[in-house]
C-alpha positions in Angstrom: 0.0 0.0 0.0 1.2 3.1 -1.0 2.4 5.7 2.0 -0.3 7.8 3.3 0.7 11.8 4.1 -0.2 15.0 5.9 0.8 18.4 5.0 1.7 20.1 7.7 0.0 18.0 10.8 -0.9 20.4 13.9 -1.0 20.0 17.7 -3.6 22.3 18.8 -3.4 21.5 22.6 0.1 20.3 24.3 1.8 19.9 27.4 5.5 20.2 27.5 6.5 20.4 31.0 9.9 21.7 32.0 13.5 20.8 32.3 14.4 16.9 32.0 11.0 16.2 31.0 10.2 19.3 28.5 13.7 17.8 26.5 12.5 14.0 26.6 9.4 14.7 25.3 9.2 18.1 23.0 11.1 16.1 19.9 8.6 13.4 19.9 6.0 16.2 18.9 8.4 17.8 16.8 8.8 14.6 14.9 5.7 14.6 13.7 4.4 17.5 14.0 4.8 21.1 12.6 3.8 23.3 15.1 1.7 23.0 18.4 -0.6 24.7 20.8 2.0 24.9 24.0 -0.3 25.2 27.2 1.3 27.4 30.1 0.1 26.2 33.1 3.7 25.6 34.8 4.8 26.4 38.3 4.9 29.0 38.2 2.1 29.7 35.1 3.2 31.3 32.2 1.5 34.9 33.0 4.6 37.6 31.8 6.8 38.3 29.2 9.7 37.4 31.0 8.2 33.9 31.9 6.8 33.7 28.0 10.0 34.6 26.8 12.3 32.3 28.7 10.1 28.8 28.4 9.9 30.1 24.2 13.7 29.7 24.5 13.5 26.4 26.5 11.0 24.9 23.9 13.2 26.0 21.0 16.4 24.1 22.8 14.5 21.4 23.6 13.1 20.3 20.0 16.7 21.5 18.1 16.7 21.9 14.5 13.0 20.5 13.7 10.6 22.0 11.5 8.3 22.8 14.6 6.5 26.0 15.6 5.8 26.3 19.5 2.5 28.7 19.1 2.9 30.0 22.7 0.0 30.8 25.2 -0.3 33.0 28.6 -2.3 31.7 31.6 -5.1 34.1 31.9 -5.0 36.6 34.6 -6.3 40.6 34.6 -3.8 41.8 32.1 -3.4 45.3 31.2 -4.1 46.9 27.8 -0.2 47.5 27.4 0.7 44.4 28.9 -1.3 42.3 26.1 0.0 44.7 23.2 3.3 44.1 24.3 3.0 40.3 23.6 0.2 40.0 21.1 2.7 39.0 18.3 3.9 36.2 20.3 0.8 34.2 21.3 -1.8 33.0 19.9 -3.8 33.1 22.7 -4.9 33.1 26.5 -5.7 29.9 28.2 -8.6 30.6 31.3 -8.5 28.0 33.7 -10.9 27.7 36.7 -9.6 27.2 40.0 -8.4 24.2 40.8 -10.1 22.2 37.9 -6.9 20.3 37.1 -3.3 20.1 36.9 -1.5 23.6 38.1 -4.9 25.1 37.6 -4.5 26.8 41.3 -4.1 30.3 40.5 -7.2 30.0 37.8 -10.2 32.4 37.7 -12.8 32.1 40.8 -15.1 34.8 39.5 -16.2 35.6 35.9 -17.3 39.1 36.7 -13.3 39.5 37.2 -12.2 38.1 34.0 -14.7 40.5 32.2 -12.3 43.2 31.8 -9.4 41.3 30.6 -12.0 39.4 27.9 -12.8 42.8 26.3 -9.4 43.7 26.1 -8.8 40.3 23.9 -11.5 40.7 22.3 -10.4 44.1 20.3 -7.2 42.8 20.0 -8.4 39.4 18.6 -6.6 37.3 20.7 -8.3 34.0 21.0 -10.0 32.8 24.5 -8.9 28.9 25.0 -11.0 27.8 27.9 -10.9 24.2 29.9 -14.4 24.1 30.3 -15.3 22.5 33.7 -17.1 23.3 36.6 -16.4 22.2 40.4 -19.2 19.5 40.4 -19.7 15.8 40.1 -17.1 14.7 37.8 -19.3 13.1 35.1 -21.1 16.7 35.1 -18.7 19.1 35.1 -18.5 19.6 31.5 -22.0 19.9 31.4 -22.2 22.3 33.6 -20.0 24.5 32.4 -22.0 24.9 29.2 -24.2 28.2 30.5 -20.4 29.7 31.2 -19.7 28.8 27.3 -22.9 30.3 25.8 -23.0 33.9 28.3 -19.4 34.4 26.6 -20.0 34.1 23.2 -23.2 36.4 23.7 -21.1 38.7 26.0 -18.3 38.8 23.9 -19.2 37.9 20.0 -16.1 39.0 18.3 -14.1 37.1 20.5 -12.7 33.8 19.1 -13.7 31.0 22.1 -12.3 27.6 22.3 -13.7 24.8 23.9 -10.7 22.4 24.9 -10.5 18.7 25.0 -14.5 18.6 24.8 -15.8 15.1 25.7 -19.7 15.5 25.4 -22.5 15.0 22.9 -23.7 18.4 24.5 -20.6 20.0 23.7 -20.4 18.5 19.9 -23.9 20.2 19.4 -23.2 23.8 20.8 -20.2 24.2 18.2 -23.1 25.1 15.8 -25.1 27.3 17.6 -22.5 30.3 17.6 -20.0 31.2 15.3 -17.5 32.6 17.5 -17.0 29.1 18.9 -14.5 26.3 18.2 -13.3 23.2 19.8 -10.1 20.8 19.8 -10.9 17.0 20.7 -8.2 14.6 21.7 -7.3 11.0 20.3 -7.8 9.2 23.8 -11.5 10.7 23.7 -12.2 9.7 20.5 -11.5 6.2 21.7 -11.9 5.8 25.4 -15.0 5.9 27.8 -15.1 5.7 31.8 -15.4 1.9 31.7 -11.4 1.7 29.5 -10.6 3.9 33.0 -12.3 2.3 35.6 -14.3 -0.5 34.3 -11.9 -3.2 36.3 -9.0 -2.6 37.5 -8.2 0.9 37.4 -5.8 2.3 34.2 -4.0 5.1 35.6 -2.1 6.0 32.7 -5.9 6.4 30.9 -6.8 8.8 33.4 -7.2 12.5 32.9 -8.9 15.5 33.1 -11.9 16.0 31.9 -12.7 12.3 32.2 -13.7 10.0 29.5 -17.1 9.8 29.4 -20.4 7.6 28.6 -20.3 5.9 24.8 -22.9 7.9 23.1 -20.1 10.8 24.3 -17.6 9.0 22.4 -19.9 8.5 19.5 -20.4 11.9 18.9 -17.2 13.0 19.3 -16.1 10.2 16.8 -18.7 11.3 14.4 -18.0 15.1 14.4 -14.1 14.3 14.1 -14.3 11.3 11.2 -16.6 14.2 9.5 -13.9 16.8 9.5 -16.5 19.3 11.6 -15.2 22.9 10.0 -14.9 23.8 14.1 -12.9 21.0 15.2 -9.5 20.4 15.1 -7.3 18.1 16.8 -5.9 18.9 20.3 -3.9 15.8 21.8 -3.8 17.0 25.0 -0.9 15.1 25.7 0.1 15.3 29.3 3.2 13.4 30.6 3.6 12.5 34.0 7.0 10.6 35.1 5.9 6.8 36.1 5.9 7.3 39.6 3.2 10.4 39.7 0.6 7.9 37.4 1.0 4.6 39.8 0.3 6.3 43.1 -2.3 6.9 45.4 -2.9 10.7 44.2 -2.5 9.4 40.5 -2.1 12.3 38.6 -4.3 13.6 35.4 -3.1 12.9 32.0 -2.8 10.9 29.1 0.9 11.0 26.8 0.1 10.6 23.2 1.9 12.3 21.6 4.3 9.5 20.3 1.6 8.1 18.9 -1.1 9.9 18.1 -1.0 10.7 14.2 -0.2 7.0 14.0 -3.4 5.9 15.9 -5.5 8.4 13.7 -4.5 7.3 10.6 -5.7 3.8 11.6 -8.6 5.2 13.5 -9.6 7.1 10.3 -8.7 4.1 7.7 -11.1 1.9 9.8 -14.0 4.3 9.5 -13.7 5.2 5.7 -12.5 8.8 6.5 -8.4 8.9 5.8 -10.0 11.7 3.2 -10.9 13.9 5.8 -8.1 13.7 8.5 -6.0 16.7 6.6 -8.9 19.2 7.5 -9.0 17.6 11.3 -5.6 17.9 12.1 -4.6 20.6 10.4 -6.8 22.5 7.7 -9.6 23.4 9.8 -6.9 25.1 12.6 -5.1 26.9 10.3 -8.8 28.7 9.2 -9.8 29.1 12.5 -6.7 30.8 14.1 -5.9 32.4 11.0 -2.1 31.7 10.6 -0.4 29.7 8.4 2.0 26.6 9.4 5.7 26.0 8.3 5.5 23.4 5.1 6.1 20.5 6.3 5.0 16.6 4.6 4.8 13.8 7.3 4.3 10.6 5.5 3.2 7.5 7.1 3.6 3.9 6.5 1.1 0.9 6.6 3.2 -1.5 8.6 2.3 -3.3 12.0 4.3 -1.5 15.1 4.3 -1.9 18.3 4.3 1.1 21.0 7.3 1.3 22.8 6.9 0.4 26.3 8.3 3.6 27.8 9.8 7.0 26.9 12.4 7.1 29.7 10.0 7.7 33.1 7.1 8.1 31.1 4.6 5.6 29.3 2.9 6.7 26.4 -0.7 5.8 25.3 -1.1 1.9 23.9 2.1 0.7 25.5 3.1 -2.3 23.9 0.2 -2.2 21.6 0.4 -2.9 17.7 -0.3 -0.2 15.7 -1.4 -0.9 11.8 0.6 2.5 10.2 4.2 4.3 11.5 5.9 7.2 11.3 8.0 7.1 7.9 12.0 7.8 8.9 12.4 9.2 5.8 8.5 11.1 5.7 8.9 14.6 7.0 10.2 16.8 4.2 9.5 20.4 3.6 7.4 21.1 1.0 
């Protein structure tokens, strides 16, 4: 079978980390990818230019002479008028976190009347709002109920470009259609996993993250709107690593690594459903339209060949250790173009 290939794939959600961790794992994404979504909530959160400046210059370091574009984001806090001119050119946009919702999350917003100010100020400047959308409530729900929160912003604030991250609902799916300000990214583990792959018998730690997977008619529609190429969908991994240690503990911590293997697993996942034909627009067309800038040429061809996961990346085990996968990464694949 001839090699399958993707112009310029794109990472529109990704954890990095810092130091030892930030160089293991930044040139698997680089590998593959040509540019990513880098989230900054760090210790401490990426919230100034000093801080955006220095972890740019770490990222760089860390993924070396790839064709790779770290689109850089600031963990939302008030920000001045000045403060957000000063580093509009080098984000592509602000990521609000609620307080406490989930990893690093601390120093997130407790009151939307606060954020207000800052939102208006993005808004004419068009820097997009990325938003993990989660309330404080029953796990299952959270999502859920953080739908109201979604729809009073993009009537509050209709120029301003609002993504929903990681969605994992059917509910969520059907509100990308109801405004036109609104987008979403979806990851690979929740196009494939629901609650029962988590804790359906013994309990997967390295499956669990946050938000949750959820029921199957959640997965379904997820599936549905990503096989379909949705124009306001776009691929987010979401790809969290957490050393070995911090997933087989008693205070197991959230997050899912993919990002070894997660263009692999969506070529298959895409073959099987008839829909290789649209996974151009998923993972990269449709984020290029909808933040509006235009990725470094880059070809990343893949190969139909049975491979299995690698066990481990150093401390860290990546999604569908020692699993076979039907398509690889070509060595030879990633050209400019």
């Amino acid at each position: 079978m001839a090699p399958f290939q993707l112009q310029s794939p794109l990472d529109m959600h990704l954890h990095l980390r810092e130091g030892d961790l930030l160089n293991l794992v930044a040139p698997l994404s680089a590998r593959a990818f040509a540019g990513a979504v880098i989230m900054p909530n760090l210790v401490p959160p990426v919230d100034n230019a000093a801080r955006l400046d220095s972890y740019r210059a770490a990222v760089d370091t860390a993924i070396g002479d790839a064709v790779f574009e770290p689109y850089m984001t600031l963990f939302f806090r008030p920000y001045t008028a000045d403060e957000l001119e000063a580093m509009r050119s080098r984000i592509v946009g602000i990521k609000l976190y609620p307080a406490g919702v989930t990893t690093n999350s601390e120093a997130g917003v407790r009151a939307l009347q606060e954020a207000e100010p800052t939102l208006g100020l993005m808004q004419e400047l068009d820097i997009p709002l990325l938003v993990h959308g989660e309330s404080n409530g029953f796990v299952m729900d959270r999502e859920a109920e953080f739908m109201p929160v979604y729809e009073h912003l993009a009537r509050t604030f209709p120029r301003l470009r609002i993504v929903m991250e990681h969605i994992t609902t059917r509910q969520a799916v059907a509100f990308l259609d109801r405004y036109a300000n609104v987008f979403a990214t979806v990851t690979l583990h929740h196009l494939v996993l629901t609650l029962d792959d988590v804790a359906g018998g013994l309990l997967a730690p390295h499956l669990f993250c946050k938000p949750i997977a959820k029921r199957p008619e959640d997965r379904d529609a997820l599936l549905a709107a990503a096989l379909s190429a949705h124009p306001k969908l776009m691929f987010g991994s979401d790809s969290a690593p957490h050393p070995q240690h911090s997933k087989e503990c008693a205070g197991c911590a959230a997050g899912v690594f993919t990002a070894p293997v997660a263009l692999p697993m969506l070529v298959e996942l895409f073959e099987k459903h008839d829909a290789l034909d649209n996974l151009q627009a998923f993972v990269s067309d449709n984020a290029r339209r909808i933040y509006s800038f235009t990725p470094a040429p880059k070809a990343v061809s893949f190969v139909k060949e049975a491979t299995v996961v690698p066990q481990r990346y150093a401390t860290v085990l990546p999604f569908g250790a020692g699993k076979t996968v039907a398509w690889r990464l070509s060595e030879t694949g990633q050209t400019l173009v």
